[in-house]
C-alpha positions as CSV (number, residue, x, y, z in Angstrom):
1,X,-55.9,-84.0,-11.9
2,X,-52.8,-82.0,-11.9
3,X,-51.0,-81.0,-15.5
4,X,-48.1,-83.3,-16.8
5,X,-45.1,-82.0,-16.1
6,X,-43.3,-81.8,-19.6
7,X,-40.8,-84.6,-19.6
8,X,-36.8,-83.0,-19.6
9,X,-34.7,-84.4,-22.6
10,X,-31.1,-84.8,-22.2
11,X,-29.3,-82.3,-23.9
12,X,-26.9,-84.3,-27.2
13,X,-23.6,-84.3,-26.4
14,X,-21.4,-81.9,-28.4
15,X,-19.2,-83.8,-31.1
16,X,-15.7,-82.0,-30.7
17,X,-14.7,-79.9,-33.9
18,X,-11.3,-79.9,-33.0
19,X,-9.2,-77.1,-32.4
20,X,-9.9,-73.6,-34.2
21,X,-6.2,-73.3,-35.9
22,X,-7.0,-76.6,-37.9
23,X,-9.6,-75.1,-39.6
24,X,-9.0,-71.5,-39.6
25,X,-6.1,-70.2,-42.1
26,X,-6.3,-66.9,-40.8
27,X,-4.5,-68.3,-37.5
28,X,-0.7,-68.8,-37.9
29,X,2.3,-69.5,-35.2
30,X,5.7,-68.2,-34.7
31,X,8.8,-69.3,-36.2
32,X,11.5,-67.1,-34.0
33,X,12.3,-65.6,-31.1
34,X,11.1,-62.3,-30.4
35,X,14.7,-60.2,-29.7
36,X,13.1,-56.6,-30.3
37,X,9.8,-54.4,-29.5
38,X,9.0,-51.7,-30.7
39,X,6.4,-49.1,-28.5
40,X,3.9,-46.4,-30.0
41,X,1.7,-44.5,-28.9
42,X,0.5,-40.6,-30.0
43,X,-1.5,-39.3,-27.1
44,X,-2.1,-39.1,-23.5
45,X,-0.1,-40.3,-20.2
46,X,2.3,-43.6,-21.0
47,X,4.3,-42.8,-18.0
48,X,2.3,-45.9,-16.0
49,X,2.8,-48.1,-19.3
50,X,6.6,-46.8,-20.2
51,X,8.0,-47.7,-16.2
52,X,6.0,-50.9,-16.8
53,X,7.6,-51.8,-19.7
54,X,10.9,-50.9,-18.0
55,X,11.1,-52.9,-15.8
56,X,10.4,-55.4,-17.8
57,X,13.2,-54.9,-19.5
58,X,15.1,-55.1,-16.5
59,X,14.3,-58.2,-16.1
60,X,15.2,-59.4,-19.8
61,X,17.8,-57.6,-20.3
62,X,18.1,-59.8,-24.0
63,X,15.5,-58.1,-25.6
64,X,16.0,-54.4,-27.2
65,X,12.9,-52.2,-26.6
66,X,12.8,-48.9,-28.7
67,X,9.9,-46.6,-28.8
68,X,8.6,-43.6,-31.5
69,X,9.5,-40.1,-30.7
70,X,6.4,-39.6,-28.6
71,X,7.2,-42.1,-26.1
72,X,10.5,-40.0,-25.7
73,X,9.8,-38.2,-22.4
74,X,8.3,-41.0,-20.8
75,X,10.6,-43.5,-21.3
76,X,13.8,-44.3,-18.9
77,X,17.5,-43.7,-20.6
78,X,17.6,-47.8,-21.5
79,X,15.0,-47.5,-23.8
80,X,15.6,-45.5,-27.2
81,X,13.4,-43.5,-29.3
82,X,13.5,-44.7,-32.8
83,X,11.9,-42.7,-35.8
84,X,8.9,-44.7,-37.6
85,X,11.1,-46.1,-40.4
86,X,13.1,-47.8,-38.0
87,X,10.1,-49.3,-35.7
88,X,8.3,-50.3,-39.3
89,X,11.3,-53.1,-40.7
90,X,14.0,-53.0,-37.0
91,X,12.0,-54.9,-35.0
92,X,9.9,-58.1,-34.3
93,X,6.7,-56.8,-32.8
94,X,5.0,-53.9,-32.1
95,X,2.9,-52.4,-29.1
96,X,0.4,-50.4,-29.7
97,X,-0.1,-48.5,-26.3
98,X,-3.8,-46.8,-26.1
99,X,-6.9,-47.7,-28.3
100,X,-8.6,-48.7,-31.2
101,X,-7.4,-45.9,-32.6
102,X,-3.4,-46.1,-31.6
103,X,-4.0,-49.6,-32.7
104,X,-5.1,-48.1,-36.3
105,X,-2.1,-45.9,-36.4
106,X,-0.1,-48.7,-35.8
107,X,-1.1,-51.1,-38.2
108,X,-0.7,-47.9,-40.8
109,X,2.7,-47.8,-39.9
110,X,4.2,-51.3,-40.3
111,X,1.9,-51.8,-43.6
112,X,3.7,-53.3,-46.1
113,X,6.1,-54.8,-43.2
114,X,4.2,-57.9,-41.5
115,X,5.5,-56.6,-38.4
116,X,3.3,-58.2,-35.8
117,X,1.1,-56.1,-33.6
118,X,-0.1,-56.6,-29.9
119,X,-2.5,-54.0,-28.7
120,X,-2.7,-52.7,-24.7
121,X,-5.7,-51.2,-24.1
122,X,-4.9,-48.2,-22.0
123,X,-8.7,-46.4,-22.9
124,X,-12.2,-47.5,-22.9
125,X,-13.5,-50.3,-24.9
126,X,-11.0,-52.2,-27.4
127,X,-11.7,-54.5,-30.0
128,X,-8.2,-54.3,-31.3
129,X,-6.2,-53.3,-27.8
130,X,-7.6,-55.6,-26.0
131,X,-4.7,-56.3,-23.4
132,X,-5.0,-54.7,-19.7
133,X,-1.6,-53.2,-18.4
134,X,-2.3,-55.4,-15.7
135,X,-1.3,-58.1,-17.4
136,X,1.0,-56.9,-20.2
137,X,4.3,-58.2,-17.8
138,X,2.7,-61.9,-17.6
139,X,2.2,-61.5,-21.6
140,X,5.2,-60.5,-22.6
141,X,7.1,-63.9,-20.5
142,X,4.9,-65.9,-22.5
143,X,5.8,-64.4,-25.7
144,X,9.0,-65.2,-25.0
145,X,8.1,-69.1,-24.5
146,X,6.4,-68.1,-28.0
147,X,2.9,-69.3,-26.0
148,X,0.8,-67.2,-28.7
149,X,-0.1,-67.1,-32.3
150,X,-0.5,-64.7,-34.8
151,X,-4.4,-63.5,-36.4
152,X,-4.0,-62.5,-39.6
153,X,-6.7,-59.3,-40.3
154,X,-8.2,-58.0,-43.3
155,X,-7.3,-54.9,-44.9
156,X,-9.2,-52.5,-48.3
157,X,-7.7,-50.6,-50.3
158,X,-9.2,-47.4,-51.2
159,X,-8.7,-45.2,-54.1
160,X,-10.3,-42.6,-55.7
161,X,-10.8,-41.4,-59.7
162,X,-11.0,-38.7,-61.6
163,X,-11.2,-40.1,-65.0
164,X,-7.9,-42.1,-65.6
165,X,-6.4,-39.9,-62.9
166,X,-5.8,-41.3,-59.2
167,X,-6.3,-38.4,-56.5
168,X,-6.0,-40.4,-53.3
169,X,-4.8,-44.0,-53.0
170,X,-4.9,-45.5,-48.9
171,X,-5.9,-48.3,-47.3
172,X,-8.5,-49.3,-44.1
173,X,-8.3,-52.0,-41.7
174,X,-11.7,-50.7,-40.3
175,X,-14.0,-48.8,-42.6
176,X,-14.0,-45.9,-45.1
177,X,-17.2,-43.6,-44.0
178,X,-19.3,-41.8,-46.8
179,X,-21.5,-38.7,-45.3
180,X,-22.3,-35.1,-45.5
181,X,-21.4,-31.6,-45.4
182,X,-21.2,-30.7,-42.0
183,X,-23.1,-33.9,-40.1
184,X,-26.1,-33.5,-41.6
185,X,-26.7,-33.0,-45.0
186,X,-28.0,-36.3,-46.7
187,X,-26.3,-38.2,-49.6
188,X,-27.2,-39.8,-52.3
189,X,-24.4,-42.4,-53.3
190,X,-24.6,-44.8,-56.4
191,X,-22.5,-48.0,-55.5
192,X,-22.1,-51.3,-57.5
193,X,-20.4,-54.3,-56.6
194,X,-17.7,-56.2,-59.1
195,X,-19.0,-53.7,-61.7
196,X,-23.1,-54.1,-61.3
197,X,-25.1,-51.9,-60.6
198,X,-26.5,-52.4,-56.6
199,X,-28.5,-49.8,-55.7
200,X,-28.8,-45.7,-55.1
201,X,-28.3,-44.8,-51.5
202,X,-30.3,-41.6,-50.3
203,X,-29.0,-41.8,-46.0
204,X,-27.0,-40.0,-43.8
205,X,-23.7,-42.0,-44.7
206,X,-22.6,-45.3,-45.4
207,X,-20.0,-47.3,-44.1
208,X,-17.8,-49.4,-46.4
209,X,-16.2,-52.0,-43.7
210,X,-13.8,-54.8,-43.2
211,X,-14.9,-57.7,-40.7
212,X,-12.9,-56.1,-38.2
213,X,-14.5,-52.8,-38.6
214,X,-17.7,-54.4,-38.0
215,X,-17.5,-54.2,-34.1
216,X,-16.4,-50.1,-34.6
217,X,-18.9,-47.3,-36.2
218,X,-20.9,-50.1,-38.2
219,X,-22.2,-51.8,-35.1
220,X,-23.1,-48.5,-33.7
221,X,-24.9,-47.8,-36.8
222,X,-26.9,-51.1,-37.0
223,X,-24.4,-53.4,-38.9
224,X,-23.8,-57.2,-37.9
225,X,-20.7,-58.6,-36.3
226,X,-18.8,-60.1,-38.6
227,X,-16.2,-63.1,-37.5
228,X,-12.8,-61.8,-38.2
229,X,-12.1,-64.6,-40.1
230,X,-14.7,-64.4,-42.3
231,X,-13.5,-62.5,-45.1
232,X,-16.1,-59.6,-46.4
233,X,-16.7,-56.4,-47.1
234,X,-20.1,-55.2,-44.8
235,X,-22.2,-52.1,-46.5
236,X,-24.0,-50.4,-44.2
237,X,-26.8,-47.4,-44.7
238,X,-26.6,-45.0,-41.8
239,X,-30.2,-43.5,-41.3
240,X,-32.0,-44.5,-44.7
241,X,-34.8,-43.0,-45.9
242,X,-36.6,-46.8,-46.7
243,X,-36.7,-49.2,-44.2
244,X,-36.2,-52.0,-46.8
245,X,-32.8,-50.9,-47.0
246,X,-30.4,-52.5,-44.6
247,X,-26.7,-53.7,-43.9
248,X,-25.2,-56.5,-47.0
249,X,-22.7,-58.9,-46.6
250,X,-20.5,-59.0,-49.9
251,X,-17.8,-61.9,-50.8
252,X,-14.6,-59.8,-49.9
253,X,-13.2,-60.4,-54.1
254,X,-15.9,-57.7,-54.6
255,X,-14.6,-54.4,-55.1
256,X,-17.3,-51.9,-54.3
257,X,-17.7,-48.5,-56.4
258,X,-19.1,-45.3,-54.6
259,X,-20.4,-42.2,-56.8
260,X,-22.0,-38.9,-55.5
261,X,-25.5,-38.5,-57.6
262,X,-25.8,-35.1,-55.7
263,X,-25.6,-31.9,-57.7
264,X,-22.6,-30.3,-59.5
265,X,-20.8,-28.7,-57.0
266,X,-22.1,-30.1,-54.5
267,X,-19.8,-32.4,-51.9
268,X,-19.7,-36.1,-50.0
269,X,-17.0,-36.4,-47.1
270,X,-15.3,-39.8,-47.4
271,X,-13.4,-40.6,-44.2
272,X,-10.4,-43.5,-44.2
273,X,-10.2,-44.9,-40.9
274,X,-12.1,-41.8,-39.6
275,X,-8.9,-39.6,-41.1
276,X,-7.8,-38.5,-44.5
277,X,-11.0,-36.7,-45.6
278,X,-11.9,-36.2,-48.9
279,X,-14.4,-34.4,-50.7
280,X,-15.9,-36.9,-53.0
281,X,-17.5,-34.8,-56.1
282,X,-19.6,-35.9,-58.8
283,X,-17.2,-36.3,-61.3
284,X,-15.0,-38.8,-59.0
285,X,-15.1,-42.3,-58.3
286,X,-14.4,-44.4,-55.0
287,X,-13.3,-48.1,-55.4
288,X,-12.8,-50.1,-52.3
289,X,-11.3,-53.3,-52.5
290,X,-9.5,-56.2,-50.4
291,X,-5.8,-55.6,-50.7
292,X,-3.2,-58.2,-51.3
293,X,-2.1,-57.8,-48.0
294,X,-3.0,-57.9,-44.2
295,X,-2.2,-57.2,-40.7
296,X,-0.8,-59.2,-38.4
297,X,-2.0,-59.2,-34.7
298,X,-0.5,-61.0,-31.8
299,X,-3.0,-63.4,-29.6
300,X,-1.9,-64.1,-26.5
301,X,-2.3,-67.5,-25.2
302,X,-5.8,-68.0,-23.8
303,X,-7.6,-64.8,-25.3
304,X,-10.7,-65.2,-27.3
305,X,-13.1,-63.6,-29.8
306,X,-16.3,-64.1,-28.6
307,X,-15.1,-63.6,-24.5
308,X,-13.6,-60.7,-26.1
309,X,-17.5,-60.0,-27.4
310,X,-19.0,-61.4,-24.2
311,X,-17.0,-58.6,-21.9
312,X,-16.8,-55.8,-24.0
313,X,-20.5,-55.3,-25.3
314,X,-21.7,-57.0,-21.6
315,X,-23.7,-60.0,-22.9
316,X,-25.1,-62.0,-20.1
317,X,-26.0,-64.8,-21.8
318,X,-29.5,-66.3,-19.5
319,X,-31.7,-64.6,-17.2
320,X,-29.6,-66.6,-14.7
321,X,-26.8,-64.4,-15.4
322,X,-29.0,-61.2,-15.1
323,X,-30.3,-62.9,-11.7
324,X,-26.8,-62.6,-10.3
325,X,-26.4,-66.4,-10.5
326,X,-22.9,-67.7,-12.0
327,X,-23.4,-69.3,-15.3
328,X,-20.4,-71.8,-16.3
């Protein structure tokens, strides 16, 4: 007697949650037109990008593009350099043209400003930049039709103490890095959370980070991916000497205090957005928190988060899509 095949139940039809923006407050639309872009970048060749954007222009002749001083040589004589302080409050968007990093830059410069950001990804894998050239002509027309929204992203503010005295105040739309002299010395960090005591940490660093920075060094060390819309603040041990210890997801109205419990003299580097070191001593204090304010970053029509997570980290999905078959 052959076995019983095992009978196939009909999968439940999804109920329909509606769209995202009703329930997500993070997600916001435009109210004007866009009249003026500003471009950045701070490294490499933006020729390609520059004679795109020209002739762009060109076409909209409307629309006032400027760029910062480094786009200078790369740009055509319709398009004007601008210092910073103009590109922060002059204009109604920004490109960021490169990275994650360009992308970081960026968002440091128009802090304070709400000046939207869209992000061309002219490098390697972008979380943040996540627009090909390719298509930055076909993005920018619908901008103009206002056929995007706006995501609004998390930011920390970082400061450190020595008594009453500040030493360093910045902020961190990624993550603000805790590790050793030279790459390899371990640290031992005391942290609490909203002024209780959470644990010692004896590891190669920790990473302090904002849901956004949770796809950047934190993932490579082991962290979670965190929903951008999920406001927290992700600790995570790099290297720990105790398996038991692992990444935590706080609330984000936590603000998190680091101390070096290594010897007197003896130094922690503390990284802001991987820039702006600082040698953490014994006698100083590190609080992170969430600042009052965010950044704004511009969603063209169609893009998604977790495609966005699908194509960058190359998730198949099944073993069908691993076969080669085409998965809907």
């Amino acid at each position: 007697m052959s076995p019983r095949k095992p009978a196939i139940v009909p999968a439940a039809p999804e109920r329909d949650p509606g769209p995202i923006a009703q329930h997500d407050t993070h997600i916001t639309y435009p109210k004007k037109e866009i009249r003026s872009i500003g471009a950045v970048a701070f490294s490499g060749n933006m020729a390609p990008a520059l004679d795109l954007l020209a002739r762009w222009a060109e076409e909209n002749p409307s629309i006032q593009i400027f760029t910062n001083e480094y786009l200078k040589p790369f740009a055509r004589q319709t398009i004007k350099a601008k210092p910073d302080a103009f590109l922060r409050t002059k204009v109604d968007m920004i490109l960021s043209l490169g990275g994650d990093g360009t992308f970081l830059s960026a968002a440091r410069l128009v802090h304070g400003a709400s000046t939207p950001i869209l992000g061309v990804n002219l490098g390697r894998v972008g979380f943040l930049a996540d627009v090909a050239l390719d298509n930055l002509h076909r993005i920018l027309d619908e901008i103009l039709r206002r056929e995007y929204s706006f995501r609004q992203r998390m930011l920390v503010e970082v400061e450190v103490f020595k008594g009453n005295k500040c030493l360093l105040r910045d902020i961190a739309m990624n993550d603000v890095a805790f590790t050793g002299q030279m790459g390899h010395q371990m640290v031992d960090l005391r942290v609490t959370a909203q002024g209780r005591f959470l644990t010692d940490y004896w590891v190669d660093g920790l990473l302090v980070s904002t849901p956004t920075g949770s796809t950047a060094y934190s993932l490579s060390a082991g962290g979670p991916i965190i929903h951008p819309s999920a406001d927290s603040i992700l600790l995570t041990p790099m290297n720990p000497t105790s398996l038991s210890v692992r990444p935590l997801i706080l609330p984000d109205y936590m603000q998190i205090s680091v101390r070096s419990n290594l010897g007197r003299g003896e130094e922690v580097n503390m990284f802001v957005d991987g820039r702006n070191q600082f040698k953490l001593r014994p006698e100083h204090t590190a609080l992170i928190r969430k600042h009052k304010e965010g950044v704004l970053l511009v969603r063209p029509k169609g893009s998604s988060y977790f495609e966005s997570l699908r194509s960058k980290l190359g998730w198949t999905g099944s073993r069908h899509a691993r076969d080669g078959a085409v998965t809907p």
